[in-house]
Backbone as ProteinMPNN parsed JSONL, in Angstrom:
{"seq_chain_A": "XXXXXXXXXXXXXXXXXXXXXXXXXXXXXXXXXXXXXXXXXXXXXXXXXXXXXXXXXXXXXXXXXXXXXXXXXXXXXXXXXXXXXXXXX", "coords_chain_A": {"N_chain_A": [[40.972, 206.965, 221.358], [43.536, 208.893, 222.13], [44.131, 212.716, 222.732], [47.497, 213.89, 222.799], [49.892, 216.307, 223.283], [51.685, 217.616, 221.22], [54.682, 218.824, 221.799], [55.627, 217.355, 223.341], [56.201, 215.216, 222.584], [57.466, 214.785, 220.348], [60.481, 215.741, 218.582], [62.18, 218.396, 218.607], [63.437, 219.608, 215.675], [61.106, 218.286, 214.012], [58.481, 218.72, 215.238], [58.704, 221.615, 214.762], [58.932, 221.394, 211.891], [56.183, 220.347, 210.94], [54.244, 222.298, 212.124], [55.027, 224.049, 210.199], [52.99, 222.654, 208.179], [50.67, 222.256, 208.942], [49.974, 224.007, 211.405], [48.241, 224.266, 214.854], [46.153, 222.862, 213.854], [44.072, 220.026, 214.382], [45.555, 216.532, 213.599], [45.499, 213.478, 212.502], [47.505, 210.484, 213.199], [48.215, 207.868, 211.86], [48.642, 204.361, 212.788], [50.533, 202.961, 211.521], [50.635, 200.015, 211.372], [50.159, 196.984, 209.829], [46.571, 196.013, 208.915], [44.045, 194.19, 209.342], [42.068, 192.613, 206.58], [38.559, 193.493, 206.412], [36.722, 191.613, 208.299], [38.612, 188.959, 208.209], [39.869, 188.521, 210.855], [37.809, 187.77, 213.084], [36.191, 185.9, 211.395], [33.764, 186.199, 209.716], [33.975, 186.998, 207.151], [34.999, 184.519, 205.46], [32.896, 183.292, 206.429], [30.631, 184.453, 205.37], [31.246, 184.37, 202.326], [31.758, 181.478, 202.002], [28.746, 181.427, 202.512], [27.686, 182.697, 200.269], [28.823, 181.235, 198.097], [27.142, 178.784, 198.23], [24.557, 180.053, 197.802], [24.643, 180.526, 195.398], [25.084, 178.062, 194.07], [22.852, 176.862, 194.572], [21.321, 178.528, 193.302], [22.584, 177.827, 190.587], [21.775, 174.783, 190.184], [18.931, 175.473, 190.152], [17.141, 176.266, 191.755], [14.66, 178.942, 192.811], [14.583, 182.251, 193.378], [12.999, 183.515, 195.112], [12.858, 181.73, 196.711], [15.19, 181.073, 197.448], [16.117, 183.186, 199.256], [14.105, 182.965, 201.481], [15.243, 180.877, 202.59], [17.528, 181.48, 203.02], [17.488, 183.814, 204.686], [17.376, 186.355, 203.538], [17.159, 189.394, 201.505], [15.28, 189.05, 198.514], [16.413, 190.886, 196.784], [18.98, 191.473, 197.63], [19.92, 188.55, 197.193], [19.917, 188.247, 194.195], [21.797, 190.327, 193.823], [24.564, 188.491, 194.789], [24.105, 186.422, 193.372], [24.422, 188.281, 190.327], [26.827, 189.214, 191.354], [28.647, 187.099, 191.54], [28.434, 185.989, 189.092], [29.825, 187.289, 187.269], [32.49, 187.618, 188.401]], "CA_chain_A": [[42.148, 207.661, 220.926], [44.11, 210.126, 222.995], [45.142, 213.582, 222.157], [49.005, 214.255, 223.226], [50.439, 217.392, 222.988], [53.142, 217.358, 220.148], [55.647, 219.603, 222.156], [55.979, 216.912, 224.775], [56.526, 214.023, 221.93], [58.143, 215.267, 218.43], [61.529, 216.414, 218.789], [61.889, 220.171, 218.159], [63.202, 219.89, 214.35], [60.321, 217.259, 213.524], [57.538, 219.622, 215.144], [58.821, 223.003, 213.512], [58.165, 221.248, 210.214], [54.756, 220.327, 211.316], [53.864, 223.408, 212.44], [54.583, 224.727, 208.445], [52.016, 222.62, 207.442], [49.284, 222.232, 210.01], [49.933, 224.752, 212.941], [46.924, 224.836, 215.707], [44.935, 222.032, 213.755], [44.185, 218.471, 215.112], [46.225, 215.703, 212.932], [45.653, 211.813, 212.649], [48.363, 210.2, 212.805], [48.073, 206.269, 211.671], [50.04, 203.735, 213.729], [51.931, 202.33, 210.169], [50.394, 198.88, 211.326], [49.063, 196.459, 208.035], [45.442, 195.92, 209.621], [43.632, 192.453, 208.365], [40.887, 193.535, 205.968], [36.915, 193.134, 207.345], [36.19, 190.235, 208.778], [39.584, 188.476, 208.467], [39.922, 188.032, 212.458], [36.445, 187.002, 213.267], [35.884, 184.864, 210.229], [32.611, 186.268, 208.977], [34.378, 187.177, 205.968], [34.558, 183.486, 205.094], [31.481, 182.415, 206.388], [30.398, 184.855, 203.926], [32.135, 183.629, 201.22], [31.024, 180.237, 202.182], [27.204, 181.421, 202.302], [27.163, 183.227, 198.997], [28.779, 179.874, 197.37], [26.555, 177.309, 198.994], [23.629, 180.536, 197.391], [25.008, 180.681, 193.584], [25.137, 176.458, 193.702], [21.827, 176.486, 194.567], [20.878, 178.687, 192.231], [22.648, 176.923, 189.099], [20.621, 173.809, 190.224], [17.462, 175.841, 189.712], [16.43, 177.086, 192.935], [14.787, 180.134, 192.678], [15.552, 183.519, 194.199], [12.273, 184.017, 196.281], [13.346, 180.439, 197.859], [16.947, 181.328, 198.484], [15.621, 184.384, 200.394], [13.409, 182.518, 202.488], [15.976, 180.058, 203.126], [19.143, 182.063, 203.935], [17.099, 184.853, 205.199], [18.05, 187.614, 202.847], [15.713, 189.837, 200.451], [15.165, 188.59, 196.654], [17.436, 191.685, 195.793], [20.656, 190.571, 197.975], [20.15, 187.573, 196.46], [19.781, 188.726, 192.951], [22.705, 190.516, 193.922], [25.125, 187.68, 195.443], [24.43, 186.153, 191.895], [25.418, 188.8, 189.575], [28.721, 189.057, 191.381], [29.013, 185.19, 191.473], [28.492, 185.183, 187.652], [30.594, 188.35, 186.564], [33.725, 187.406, 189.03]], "C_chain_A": [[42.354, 208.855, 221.847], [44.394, 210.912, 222.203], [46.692, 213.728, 222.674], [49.516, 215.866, 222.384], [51.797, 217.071, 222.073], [54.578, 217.734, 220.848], [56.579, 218.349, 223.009], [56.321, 215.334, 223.9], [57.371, 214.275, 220.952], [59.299, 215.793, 219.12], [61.269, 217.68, 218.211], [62.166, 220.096, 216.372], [61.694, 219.269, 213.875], [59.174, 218.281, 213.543], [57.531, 221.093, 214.564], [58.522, 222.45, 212.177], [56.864, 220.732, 210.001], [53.895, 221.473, 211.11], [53.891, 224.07, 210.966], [53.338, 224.696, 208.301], [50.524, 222.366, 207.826], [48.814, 222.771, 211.373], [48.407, 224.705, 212.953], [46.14, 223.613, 214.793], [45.316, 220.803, 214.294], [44.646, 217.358, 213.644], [45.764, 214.778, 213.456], [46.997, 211.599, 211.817], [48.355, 208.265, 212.54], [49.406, 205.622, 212.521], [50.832, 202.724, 213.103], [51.418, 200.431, 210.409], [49.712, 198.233, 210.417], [48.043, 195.731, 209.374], [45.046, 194.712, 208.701], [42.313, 193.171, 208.039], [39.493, 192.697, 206.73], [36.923, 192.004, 207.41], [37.087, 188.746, 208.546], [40.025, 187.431, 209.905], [39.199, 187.278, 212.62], [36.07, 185.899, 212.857], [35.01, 185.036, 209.558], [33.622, 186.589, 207.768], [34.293, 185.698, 204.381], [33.469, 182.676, 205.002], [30.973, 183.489, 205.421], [30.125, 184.422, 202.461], [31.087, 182.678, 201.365], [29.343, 179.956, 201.679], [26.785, 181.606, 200.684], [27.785, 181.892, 197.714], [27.527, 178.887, 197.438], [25.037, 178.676, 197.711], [23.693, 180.015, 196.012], [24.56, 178.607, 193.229], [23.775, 176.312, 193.754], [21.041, 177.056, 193.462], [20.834, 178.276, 190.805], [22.128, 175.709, 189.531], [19.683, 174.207, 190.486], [16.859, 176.397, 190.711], [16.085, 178.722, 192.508], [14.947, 181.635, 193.849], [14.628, 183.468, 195.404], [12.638, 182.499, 197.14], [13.706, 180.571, 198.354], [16.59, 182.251, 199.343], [15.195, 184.001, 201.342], [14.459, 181.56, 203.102], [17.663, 180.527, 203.77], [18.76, 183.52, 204.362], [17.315, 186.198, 205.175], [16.973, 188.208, 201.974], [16.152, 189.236, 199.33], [16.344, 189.526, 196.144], [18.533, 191.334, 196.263], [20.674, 189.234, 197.36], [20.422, 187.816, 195.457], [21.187, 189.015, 192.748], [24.418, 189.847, 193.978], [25.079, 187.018, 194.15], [24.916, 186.681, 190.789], [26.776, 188.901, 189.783], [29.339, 187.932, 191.127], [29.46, 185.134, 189.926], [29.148, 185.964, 187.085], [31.89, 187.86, 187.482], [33.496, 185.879, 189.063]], "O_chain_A": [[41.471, 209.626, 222.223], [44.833, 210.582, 221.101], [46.391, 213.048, 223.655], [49.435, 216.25, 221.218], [52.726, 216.327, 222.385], [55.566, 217.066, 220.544], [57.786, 218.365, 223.248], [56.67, 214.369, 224.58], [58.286, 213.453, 221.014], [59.134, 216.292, 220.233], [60.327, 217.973, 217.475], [61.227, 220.48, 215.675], [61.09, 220.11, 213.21], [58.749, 218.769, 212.496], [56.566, 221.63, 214.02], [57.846, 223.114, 211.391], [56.437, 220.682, 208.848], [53.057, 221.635, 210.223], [52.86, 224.596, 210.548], [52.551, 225.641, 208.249], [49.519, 222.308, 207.117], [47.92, 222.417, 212.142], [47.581, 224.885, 212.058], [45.082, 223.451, 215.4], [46.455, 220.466, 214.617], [43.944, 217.498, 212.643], [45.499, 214.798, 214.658], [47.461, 212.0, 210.75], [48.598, 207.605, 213.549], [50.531, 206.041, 212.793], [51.555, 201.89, 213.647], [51.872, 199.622, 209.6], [48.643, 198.728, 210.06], [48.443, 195.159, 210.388], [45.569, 194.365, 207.642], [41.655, 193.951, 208.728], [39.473, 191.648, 207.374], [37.17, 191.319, 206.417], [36.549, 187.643, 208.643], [40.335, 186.244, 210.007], [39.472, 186.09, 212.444], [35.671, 184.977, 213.568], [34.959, 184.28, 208.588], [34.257, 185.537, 207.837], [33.905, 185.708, 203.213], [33.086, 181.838, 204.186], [30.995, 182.979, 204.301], [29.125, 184.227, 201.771], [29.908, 182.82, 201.039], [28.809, 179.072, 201.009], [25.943, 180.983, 200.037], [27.216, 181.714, 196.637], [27.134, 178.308, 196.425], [24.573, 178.041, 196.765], [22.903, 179.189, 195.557], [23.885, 178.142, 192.31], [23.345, 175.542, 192.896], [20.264, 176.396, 192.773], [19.885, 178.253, 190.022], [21.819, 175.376, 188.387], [19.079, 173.444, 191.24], [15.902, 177.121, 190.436], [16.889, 179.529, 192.042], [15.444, 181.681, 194.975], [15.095, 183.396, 196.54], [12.583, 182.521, 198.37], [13.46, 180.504, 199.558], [16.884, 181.928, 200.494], [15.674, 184.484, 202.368], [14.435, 181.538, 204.333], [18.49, 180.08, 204.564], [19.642, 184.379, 204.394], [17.424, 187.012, 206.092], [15.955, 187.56, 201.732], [17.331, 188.918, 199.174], [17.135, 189.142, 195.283], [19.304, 190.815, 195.455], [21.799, 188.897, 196.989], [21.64, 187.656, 195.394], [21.872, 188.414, 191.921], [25.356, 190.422, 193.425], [26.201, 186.995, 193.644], [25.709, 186.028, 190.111], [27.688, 188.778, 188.966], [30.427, 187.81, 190.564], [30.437, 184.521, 189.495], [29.332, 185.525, 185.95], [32.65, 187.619, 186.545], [34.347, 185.137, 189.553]]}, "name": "protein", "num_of_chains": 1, "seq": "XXXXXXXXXXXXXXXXXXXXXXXXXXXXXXXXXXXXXXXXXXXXXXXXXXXXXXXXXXXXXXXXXXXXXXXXXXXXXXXXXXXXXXXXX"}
């Protein structure tokens, strides 16, 4: 991210009403674009998804936790975890 001097971008009314409410400090300004939430682009979001299904199934056919751990290479408590959400949502 660049800084830019306001003087040399904002029209003069726009930056006098700036200046009210934030003279001399540094502002973010967002660039109004709708952003795709985590892992949208990529796809981990789904493979995600995907993993923590393929977990919960295994678990309602009896598998137990210290298994699933060893087998999708997660601790007993993310697992543990990955099931309460499964079974409350």
């Amino acid at each position: 991210m660049k800084y830019r001097n306001a003087e040399a971008v904002l029209p003069e009314a726009l930056l006098a009403e700036l200046q009210k409410y934030c003279a001399g400090e540094l502002i973010y300004v967002p660039s109004g674009e709708s952003k795709a939430a985590w892992g949208e682009v990529n796809g981990s979001r789904a493979r995600y998804e995907a993993r923590n299904r393929q977990i919960m199934q295994s678990y309602r056919d009896g598998a137990a936790v210290c298994e699933l751990a060893k087998q999708f290479y997660l601790s007993a408590d993310s697992i543990r975890k990955i099931v309460k959400q499964r079974a409350l949502g």
